[in-house]
C-alpha positions in Angstrom: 92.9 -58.5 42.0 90.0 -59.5 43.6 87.7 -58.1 41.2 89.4 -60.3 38.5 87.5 -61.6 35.8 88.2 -65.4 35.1 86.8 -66.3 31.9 87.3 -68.6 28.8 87.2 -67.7 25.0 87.5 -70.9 22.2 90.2 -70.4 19.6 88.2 -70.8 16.2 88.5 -70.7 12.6 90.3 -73.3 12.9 89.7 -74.6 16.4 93.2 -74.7 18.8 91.6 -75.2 22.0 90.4 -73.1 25.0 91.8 -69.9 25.8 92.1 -69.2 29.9 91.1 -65.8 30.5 92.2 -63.3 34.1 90.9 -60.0 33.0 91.1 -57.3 35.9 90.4 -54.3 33.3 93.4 -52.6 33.3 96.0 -56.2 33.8 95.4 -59.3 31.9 96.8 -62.7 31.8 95.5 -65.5 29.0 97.1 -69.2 28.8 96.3 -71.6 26.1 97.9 -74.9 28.5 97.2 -73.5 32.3 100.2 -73.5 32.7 102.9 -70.5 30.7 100.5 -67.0 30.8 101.2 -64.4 28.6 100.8 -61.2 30.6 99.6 -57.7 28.4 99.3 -54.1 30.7 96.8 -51.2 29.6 99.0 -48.5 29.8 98.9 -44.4 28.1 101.2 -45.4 24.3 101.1 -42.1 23.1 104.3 -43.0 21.1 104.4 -46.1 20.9 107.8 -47.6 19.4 106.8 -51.5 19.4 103.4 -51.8 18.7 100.0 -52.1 20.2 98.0 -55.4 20.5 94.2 -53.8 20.7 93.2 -49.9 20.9 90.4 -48.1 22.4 90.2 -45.2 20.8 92.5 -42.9 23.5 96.0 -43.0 24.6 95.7 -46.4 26.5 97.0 -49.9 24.9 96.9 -53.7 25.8 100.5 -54.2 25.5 102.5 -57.6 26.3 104.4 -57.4 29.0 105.9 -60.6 29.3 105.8 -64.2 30.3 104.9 -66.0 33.4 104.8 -69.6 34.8 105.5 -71.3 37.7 108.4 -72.9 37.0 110.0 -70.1 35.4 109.1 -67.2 37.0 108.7 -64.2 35.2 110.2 -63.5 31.8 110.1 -59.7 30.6 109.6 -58.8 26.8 110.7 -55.6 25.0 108.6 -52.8 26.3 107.8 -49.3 24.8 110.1 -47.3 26.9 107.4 -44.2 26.2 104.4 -45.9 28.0 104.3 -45.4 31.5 106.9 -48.0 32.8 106.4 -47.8 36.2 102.8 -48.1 36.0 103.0 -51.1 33.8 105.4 -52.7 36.5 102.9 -52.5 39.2 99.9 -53.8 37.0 102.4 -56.6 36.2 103.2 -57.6 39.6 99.9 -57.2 40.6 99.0 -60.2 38.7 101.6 -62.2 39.0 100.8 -62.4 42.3 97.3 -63.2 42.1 97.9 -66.2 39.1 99.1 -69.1 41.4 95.7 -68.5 43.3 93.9 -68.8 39.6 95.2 -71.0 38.6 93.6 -73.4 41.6 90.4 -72.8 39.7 91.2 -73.9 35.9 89.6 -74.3 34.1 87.3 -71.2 33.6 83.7 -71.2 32.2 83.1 -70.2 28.6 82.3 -67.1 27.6 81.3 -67.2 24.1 78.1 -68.4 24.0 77.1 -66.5 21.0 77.7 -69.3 18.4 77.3 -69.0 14.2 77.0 -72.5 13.1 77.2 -73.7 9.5 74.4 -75.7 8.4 73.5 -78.8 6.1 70.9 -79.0 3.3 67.9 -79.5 5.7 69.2 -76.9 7.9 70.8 -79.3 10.9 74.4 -78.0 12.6 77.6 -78.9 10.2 80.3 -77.3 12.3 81.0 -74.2 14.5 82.7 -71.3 12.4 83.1 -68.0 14.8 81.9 -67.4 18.7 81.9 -64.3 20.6 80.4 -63.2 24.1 77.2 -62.1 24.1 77.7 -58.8 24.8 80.3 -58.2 22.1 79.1 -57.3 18.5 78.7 -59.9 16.3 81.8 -60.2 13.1 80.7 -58.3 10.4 81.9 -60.6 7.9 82.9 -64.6 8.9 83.4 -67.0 5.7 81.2 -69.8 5.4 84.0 -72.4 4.4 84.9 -74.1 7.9 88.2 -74.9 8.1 89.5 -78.3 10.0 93.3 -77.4 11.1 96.4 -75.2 10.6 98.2 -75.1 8.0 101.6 -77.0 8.4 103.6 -73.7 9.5 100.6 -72.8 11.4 100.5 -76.0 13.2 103.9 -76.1 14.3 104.0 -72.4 15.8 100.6 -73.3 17.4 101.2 -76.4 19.1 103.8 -78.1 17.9 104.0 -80.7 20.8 100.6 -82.1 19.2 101.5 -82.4 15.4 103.7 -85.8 15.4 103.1 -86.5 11.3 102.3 -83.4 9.7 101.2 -85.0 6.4 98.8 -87.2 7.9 97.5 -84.5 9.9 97.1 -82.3 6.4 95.4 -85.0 5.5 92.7 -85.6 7.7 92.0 -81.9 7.7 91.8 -81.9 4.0 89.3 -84.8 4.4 87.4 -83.3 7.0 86.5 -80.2 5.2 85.8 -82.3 2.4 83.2 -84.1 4.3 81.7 -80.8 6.1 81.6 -78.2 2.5 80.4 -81.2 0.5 77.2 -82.0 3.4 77.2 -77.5 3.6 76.3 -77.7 -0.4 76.7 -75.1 -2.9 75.5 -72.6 -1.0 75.8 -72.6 2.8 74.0 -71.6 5.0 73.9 -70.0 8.4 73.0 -69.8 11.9 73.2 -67.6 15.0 72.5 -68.6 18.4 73.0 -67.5 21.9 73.3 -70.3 24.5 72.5 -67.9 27.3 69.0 -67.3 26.2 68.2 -70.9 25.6 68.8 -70.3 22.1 69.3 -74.3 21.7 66.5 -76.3 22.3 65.2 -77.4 18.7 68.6 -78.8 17.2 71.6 -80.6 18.4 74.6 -78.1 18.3 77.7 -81.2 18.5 80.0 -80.5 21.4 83.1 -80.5 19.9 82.3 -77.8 17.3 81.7 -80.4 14.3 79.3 -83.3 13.1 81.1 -86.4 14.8 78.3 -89.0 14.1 78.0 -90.0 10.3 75.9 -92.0 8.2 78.4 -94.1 6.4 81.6 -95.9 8.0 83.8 -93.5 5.0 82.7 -90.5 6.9 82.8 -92.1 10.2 86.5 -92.8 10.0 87.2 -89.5 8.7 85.7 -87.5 11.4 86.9 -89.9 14.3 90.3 -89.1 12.3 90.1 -85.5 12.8 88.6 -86.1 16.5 91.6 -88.5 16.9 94.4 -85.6 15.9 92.6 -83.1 18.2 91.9 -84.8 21.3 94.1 -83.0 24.0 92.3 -80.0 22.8 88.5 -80.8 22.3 89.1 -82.4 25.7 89.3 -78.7 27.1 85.7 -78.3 26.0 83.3 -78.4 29.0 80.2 -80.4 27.2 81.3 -83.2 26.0 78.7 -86.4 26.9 80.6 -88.9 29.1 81.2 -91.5 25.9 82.8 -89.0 23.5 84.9 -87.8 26.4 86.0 -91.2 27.2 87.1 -91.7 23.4 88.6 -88.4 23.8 90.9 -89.4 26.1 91.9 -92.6 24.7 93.0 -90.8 21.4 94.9 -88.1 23.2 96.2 -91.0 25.0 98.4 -91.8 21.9 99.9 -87.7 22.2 101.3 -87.6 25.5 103.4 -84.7 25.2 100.2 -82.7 24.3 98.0 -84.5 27.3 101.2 -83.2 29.8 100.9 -79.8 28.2 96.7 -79.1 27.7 95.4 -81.4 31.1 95.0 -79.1 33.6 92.7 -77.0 31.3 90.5 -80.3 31.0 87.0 -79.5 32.7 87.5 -83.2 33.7 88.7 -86.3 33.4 86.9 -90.1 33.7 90.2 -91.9 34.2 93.0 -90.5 36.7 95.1 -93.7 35.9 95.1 -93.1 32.5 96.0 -89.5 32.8 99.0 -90.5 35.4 100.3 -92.9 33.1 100.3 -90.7 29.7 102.0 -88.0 32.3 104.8 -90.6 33.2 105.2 -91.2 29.6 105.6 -87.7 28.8 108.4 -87.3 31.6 110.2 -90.5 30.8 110.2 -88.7 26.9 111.3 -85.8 27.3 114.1 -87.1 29.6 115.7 -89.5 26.9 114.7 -86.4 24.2 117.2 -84.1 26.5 
């Protein structure tokens, strides 16, 4: 595994955070928290019985293979009993030995740096709507209505530990795109741009994927709203300036289930005491919820 490729991909449309990446081709191992890995093999599916997650055009499938963390070790899923079991075994253990040492280097650097932004009426960054790497083709077809959160379901399945009043949180994402479609006008427009060739120079692309400064205090409190609700996640983002990362993480502050579960993916953190006391809260929590 020491040709592994440690990477990170952002969960858009709507944005859910940071998705750690191991890649080693034929094994791979992604993690939304640092912490629980979902674990898929490449292996030859010529029937398969259970499904596939992503073909390549041959015999060979990315198929989950099961969970892994430290705590609980690892937790096998139903497997296609036609694929190559033995094979799939071996890519398995292969990187379950190699995550503990990965996991020392959380988080990874992004790797979608090819960005399609939705613009305002004089053509300045609204909000981020779809990101792949560079070397990837671009989506043939991305709508040009951003979307702010989950639905309520959604939410829940998602990352439930962060949703604590689902109608206010319905809300401020029905407020928030509000805000962005109404600024995007009748009709929207678009841009491409790749970071990795400097692509960024003449406009300010915000950090967290969306306009956070606004002219009037209306829109002001709306947005810090919707930053307020998504804090443990747009904390995982690696560009943040120092003040908006500070407000960051006083409004994830306020979640501390989600700041034990998303803080190791955190590129950093301005105060360790405030992170140490939102993880004692979480504990103390979740002791009197068992």
């Amino acid at each position: 595994m020491t040709a592994a490729n440690h990477h990170a991909l952002r969960l858009l449309a709507p944005f859910q955070g940071v998705l750690q990446i191991v890649d080693d081709g034929d094994v791979r191992a992604m993690s939304q928290d640092g912490n629980e890995w979902q674990i898929q093999v490449r292996v030859d599916t010529r029937n398969p019985i259970w499904g596939e997650m992503e073909g390549d055009g041959d015999a060979t499938r990315l198929m989950v293979y099961g969970l892994w963390s430290p705590d609980a070790g690892l937790v096998r899923l139903p497997f296609d009993p036609m694929a190559d079991v033995a094979a799939a075994h071996k890519l398995a253990e292969g990187m379950v030995a190699h995550l503990p040492a990965a996991m020392e280097r959380l988080p990874y650097a992004l790797a979608d740096r090819h960005e399609l932004w939705l613009l305002d009426d004089e053509d300045q960054p609204l909000a981020l709507l779809a990101s792949v790497r560079s070397e990837d083709p671009l989506p043939g077809h991305v709508r040009r209505h951003w979307q702010a959160s989950l639905s309520s379901h959604n939410a829940r399945v998602a990352h439930g530990l962060l949703i604590t009043d689902m109608p206010a949180y319905r809300r401020c994402g029905d407020e928030m795109e509000k805000l962005v479609a109404r600024c995007a006008g009748n009709r929207p427009r678009t841009r491409w741009i790749d970071r990795t060739q400097g692509d960024n120079d003449a406009m300010d692309f915000p950090a967290p994927g969306v306009r956070h400064h606004w002219s009037t205090a209306v829109e002001q409190a709306v947005a810090d709203d919707w930053l307020r609700w998504h804090a443990p996640l747009l904390l995982m983002l690696p560009e943040l300036d120092t003040a908006l990362r500070d407000r960051l993480e006083a409004f994830a502050m306020a979640q501390v289930a989600a700041v034990a579960r998303y803080w190791r993916t955190w590129p950093e953190v301005l105060d360790q005491q405030r992170l140490q006391a939102a993880l004692v809260a979480a504990r103390l929590k979740a002791t009197v919820q068992d």
